[in-house]
C-alpha positions as CSV (number, residue, x, y, z in Angstrom):
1,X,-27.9,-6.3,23.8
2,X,-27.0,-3.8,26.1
3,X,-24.9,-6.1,28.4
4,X,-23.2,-6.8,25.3
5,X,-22.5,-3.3,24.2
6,X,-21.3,-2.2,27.7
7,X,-18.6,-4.8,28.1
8,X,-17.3,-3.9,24.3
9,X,-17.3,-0.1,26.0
10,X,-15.2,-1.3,28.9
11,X,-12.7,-3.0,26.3
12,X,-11.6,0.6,25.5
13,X,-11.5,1.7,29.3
14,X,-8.3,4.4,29.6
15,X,-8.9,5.6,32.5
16,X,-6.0,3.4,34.5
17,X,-2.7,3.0,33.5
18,X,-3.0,-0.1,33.1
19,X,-1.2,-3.2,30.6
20,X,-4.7,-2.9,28.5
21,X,-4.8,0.7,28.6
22,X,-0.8,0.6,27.0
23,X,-1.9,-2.3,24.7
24,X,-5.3,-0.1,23.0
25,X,-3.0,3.3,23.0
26,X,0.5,1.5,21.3
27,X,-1.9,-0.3,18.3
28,X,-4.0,2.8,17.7
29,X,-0.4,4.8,17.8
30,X,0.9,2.6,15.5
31,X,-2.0,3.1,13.4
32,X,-2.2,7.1,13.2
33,X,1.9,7.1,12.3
34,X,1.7,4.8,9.7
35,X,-1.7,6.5,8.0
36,X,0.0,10.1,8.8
37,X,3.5,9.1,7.7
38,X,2.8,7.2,4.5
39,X,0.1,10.0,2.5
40,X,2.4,12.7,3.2
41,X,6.2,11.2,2.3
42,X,4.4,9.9,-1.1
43,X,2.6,13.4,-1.5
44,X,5.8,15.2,-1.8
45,X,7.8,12.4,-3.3
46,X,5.4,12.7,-6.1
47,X,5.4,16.0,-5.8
48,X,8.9,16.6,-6.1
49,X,9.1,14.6,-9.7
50,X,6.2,16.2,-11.1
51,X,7.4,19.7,-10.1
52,X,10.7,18.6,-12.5
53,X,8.5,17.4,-15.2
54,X,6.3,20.2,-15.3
55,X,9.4,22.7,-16.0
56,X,10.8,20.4,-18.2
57,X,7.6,20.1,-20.3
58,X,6.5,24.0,-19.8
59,X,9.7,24.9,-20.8
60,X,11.4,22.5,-23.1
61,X,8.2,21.2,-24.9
62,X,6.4,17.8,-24.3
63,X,7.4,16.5,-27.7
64,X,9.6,17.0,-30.3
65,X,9.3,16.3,-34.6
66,X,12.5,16.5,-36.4
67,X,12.5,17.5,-39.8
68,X,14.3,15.2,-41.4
69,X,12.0,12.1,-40.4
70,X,9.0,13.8,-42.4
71,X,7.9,13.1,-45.6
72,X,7.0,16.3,-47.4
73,X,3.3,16.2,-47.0
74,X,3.4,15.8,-43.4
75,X,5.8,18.7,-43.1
76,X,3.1,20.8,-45.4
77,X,0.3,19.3,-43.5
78,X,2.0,20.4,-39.7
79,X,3.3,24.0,-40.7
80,X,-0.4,24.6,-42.8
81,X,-3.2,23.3,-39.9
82,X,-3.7,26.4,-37.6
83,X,-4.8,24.0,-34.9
84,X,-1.4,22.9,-34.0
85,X,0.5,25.4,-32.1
86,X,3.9,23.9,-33.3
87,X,6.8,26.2,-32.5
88,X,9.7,26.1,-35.0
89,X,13.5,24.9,-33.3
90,X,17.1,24.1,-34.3
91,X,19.8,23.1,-31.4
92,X,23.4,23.5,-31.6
93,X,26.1,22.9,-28.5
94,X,27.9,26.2,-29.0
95,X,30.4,28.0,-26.3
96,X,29.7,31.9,-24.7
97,X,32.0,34.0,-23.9
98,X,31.9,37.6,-22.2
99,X,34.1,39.4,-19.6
100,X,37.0,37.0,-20.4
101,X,34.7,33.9,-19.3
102,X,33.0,30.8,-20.9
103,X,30.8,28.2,-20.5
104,X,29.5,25.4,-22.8
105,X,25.8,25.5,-23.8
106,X,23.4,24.7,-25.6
107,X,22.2,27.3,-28.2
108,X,18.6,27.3,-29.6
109,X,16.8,29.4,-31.7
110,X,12.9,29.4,-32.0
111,X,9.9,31.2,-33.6
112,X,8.1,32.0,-30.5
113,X,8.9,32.7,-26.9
114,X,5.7,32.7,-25.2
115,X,6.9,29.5,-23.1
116,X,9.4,31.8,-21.2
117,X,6.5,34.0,-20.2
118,X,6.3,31.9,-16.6
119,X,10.1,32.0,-16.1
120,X,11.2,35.5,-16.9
121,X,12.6,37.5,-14.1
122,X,14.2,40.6,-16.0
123,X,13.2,41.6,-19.5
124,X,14.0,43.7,-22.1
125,X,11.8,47.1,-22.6
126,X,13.3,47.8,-26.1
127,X,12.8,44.4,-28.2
128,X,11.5,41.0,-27.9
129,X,14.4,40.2,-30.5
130,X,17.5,38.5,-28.8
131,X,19.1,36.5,-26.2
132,X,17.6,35.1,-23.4
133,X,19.7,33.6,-20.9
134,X,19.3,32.1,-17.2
135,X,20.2,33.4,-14.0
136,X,23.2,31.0,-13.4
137,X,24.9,32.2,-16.5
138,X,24.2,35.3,-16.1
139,X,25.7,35.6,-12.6
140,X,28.8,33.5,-13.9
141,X,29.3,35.7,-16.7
142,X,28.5,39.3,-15.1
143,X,28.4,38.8,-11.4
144,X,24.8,39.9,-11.9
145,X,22.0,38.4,-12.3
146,X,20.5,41.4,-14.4
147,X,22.3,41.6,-17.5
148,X,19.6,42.8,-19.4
149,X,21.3,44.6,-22.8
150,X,24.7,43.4,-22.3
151,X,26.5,41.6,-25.3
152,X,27.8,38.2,-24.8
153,X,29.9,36.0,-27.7
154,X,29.1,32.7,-29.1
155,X,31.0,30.6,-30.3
156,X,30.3,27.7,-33.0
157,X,32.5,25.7,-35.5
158,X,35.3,28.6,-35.4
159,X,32.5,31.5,-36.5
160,X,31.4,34.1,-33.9
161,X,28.7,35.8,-33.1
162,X,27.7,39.2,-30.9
163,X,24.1,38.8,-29.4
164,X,22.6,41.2,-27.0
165,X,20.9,39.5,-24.1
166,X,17.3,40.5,-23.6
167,X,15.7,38.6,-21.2
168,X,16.6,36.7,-17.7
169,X,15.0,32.8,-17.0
170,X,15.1,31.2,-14.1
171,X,13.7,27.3,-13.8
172,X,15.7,26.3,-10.9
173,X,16.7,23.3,-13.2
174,X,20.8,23.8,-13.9
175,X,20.6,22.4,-16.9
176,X,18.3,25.3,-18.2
177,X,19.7,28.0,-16.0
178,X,23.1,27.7,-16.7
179,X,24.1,25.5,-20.0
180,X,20.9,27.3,-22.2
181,X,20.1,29.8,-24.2
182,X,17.6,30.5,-25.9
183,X,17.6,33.3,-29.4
184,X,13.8,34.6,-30.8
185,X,14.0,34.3,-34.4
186,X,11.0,34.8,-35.8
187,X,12.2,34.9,-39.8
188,X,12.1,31.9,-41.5
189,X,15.6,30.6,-40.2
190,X,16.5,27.3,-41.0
191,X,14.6,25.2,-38.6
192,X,15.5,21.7,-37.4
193,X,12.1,20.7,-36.7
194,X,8.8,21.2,-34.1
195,X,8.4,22.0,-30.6
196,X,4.8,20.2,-29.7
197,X,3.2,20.7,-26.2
198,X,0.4,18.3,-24.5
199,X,-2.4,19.1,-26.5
200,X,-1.2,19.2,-29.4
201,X,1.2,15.8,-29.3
202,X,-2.1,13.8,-28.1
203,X,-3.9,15.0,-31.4
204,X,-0.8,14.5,-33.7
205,X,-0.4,11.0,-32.1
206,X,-3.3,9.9,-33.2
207,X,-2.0,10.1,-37.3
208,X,0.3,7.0,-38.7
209,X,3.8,7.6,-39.5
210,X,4.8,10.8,-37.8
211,X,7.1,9.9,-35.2
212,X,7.6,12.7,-31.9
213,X,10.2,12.3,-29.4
214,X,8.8,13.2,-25.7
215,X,10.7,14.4,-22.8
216,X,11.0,11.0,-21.5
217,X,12.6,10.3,-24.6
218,X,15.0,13.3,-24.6
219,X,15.8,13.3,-20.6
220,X,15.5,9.4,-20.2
221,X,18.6,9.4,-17.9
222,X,17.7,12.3,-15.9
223,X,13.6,10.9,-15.3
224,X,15.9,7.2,-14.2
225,X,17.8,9.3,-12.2
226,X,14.4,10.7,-10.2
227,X,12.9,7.2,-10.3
228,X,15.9,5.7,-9.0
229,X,15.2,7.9,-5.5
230,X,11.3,6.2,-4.6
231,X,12.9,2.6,-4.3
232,X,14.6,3.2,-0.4
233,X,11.6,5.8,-0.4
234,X,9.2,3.4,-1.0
235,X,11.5,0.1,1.6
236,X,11.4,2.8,3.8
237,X,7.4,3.2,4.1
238,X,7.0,-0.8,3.7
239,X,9.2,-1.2,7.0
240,X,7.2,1.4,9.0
241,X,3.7,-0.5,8.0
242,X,5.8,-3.9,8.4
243,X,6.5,-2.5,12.4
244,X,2.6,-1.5,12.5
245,X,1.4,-4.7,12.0
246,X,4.1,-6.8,14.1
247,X,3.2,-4.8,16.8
248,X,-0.8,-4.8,16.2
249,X,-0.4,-8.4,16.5
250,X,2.0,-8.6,19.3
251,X,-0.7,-6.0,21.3
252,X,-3.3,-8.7,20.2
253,X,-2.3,-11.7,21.2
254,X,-1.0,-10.0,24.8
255,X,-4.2,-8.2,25.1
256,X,-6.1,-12.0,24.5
257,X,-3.7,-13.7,26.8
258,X,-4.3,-10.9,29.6
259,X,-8.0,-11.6,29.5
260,X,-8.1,-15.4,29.7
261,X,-10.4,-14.4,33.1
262,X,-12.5,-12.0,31.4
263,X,-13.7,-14.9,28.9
264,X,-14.6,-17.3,31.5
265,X,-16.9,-14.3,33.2
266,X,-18.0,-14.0,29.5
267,X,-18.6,-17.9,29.4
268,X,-20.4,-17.9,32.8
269,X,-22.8,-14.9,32.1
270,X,-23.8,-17.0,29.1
271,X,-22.0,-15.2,26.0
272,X,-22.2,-17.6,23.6
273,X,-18.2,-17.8,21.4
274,X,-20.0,-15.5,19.0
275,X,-20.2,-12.8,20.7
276,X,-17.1,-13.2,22.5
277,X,-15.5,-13.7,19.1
278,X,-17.1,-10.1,17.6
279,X,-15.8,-8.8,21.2
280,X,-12.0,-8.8,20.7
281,X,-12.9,-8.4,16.7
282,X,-14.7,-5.2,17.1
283,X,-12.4,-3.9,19.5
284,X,-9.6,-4.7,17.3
285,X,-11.2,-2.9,14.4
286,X,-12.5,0.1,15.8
287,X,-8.9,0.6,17.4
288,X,-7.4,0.4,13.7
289,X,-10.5,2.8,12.2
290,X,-9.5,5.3,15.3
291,X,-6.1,5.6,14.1
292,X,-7.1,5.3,10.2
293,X,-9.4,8.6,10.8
294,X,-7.1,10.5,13.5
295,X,-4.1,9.9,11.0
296,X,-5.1,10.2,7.8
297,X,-7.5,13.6,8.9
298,X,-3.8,14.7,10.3
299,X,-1.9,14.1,7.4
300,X,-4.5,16.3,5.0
301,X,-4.6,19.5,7.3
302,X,-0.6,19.2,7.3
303,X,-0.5,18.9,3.4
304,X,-3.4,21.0,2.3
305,X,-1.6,23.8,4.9
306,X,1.6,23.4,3.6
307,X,0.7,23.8,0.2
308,X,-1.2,27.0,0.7
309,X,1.0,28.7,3.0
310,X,4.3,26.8,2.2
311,X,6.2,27.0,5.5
312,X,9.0,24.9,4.5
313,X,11.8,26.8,2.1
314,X,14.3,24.9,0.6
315,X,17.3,25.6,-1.3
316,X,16.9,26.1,-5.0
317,X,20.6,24.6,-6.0
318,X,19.0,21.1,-4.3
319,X,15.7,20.2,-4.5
320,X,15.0,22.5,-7.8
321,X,12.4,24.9,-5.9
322,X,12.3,26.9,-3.2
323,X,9.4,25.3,-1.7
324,X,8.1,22.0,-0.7
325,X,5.8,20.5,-3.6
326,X,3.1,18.9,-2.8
327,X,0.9,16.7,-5.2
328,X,-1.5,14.4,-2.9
329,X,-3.7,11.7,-4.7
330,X,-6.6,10.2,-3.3
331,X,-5.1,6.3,-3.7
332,X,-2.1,7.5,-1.0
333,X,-4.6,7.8,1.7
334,X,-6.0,4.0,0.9
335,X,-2.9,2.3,1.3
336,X,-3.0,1.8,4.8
337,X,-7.0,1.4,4.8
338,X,-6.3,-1.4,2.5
339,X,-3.7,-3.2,4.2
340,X,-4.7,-3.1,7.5
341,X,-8.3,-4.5,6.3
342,X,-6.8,-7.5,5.3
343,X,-5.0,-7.6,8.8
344,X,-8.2,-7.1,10.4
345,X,-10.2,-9.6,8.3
346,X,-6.9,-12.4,9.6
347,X,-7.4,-11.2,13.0
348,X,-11.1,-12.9,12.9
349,X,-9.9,-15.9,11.4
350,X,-7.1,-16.7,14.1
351,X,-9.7,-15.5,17.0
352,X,-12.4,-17.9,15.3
353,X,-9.7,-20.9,15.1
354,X,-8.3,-20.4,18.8
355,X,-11.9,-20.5,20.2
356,X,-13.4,-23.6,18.0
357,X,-9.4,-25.3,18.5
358,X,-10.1,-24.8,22.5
């Protein structure tokens, strides 16, 4: 047994520069890239889209209910249960206009503003009551992006009206930013229907014949849009574990080529094919396992740093934030494991097949 151990040790000898030294370091390399690499490109990937769909929920609502597709009784039943925290809404494409400038937008008014709470840079010490409007606007329209108390014009089927802005958002989504605003109205305006969040949409779901509309309904295009970036995200990570494995196999069968004389010492200090088999397996696998542990450990100290300290800025205009998002799940880090298992458990069959073939 201890023979048997000690030659497996000398397998992994890197003391000399040698074509087996090159051989164990280029498949454990290969290894560690693809198990750094893959965790963290998928981590802020996913990352990036659920950073998008966060706003878009916290801000916009997760669901809407329009009006005119309830019956009366559900509209009685939504406005009169105090567990829903349904926030009253009607949307109009309108046009603003101040300093001799305008811009198209879209012009809501709601019941409650609570939502905004996150996303408000500059607010309003006088009144809750008024406009709210984002920081791309607000720069386009007063070179400034504090226009708290100035009055803007909007304008809607020929009638205009004079609103005094008070409050700032900023999202980092354009859409929001520049093309909405947003009135507090907390009278009994005519409403076009229900803003529902999470919560509230999963209990609501659960009744027959009150249909909701969810973001992925309203922004169908735009969540396409961010899909339609993970397909040469996704070729691009199959070709780096493609490369792993060509050249695992390549390093393997060289490696078993280079030590034709080192099986017939095995053979002649009576190592039965067995053990020589579990040999070149073992050494195969804890190779692979080094790099597994070395690269995946790697890749969570980068992410788990980044997301506390965020070293990376990025522009706002682009990516949506100014930082780098990060949202790791636990099944990233098992798609290499998973893969290269299989390759491993091959590995065994072909060494078992050239032996009892020979």
């Amino acid at each position: 047994m201890y023979k048997y151990f000690f030659i497996l040790f000398r397998f992994f000898s890197f003391k000399r520069p040698t074509l087996k030294t090159v051989l164990n370091i280029s498949i454990i390399l290969s290894v560690l890239i693809c198990s750094l690499v893959i965790p963290i490109v998928l981590s802020i990937s996913n990352g990036f889209k659920s950073n998008i769909e966060n706003k878009i929920i916290e801000f916009d609502g997760y669901a809407r209910i329009f009006k005119n597709d309830l019956t009366i009784s559900q509209k009685e039943f939504l406005i009169d249960d105090t567990n829903f925290s349904l926030s009253k809404f009607t949307e109009i494409q309108s046009l603003v206009r101040a300093n001799n400038i305008s811009e198209g937008i879209t012009y809501q008014t709601v019941d409650k503003i609570n939502f905004l709470d996150n996303f408000l840079i500059h607010k309003s010490t006088n009144s809750l009551k008024g406009i709210y409007i984002g920081v791309h606007l607000s720069e386009k329209l007063f070179s400034d992006i504090n226009s708290i108390d100035e009055k803007i014009f909007i304008i809607h089927n020929s009638n205009i009206y004079q609103k005094k802005i008070s409050g700032i958002f900023r999202t980092n989504i354009p859409l929001y930013d520049k093309h909405t605003i947003i009135e507090l109205d907390a009278n009994d305006f005519k409403y076009e229907g229900f803003i529902v969040n999470r919560n509230d949409y999963l209990s609501i779901n659960e009744l027959d014949g009150i249909q909701m509309y969810t973001y992925k309904d309203r922004y169908y295009d735009f969540i396409k849009w961010l899909d339609s970036y993970n397909l040469p995200i996704y070729l691009l990570l199959l070709f780096i574990i493609i490369i792993s494995i060509v050249n695992n196999t390549f390093c393997f069968k060289l490696d078993f080529l280079n030590r034709y004389n080192d099986i017939n010492i095995f053979n002649t200090i009576g190592l039965s094919q067995s053990s020589i088999i579990n040999l070149f397996w073992l050494k195969y696998l804890v190779l692979n396992l080094f790099g597994i542990i070395f690269g995946s450990s790697l890749s969570l100290f980068v992410l788990l740093i980044e997301k506390k300290f965020s070293f990376i800025k990025l522009p706002e205009e682009v990516y949506f934030t100014s930082i780098l998002p990060i949202s790791s799940e636990f099944s990233y880090f098992l798609i290499v494991p998973t893969i290269l298992i299989v390759d491993i458990l091959y590995k065994r069959i072909k060494i078992r097949k050239y032996f009892y073939e020979n």
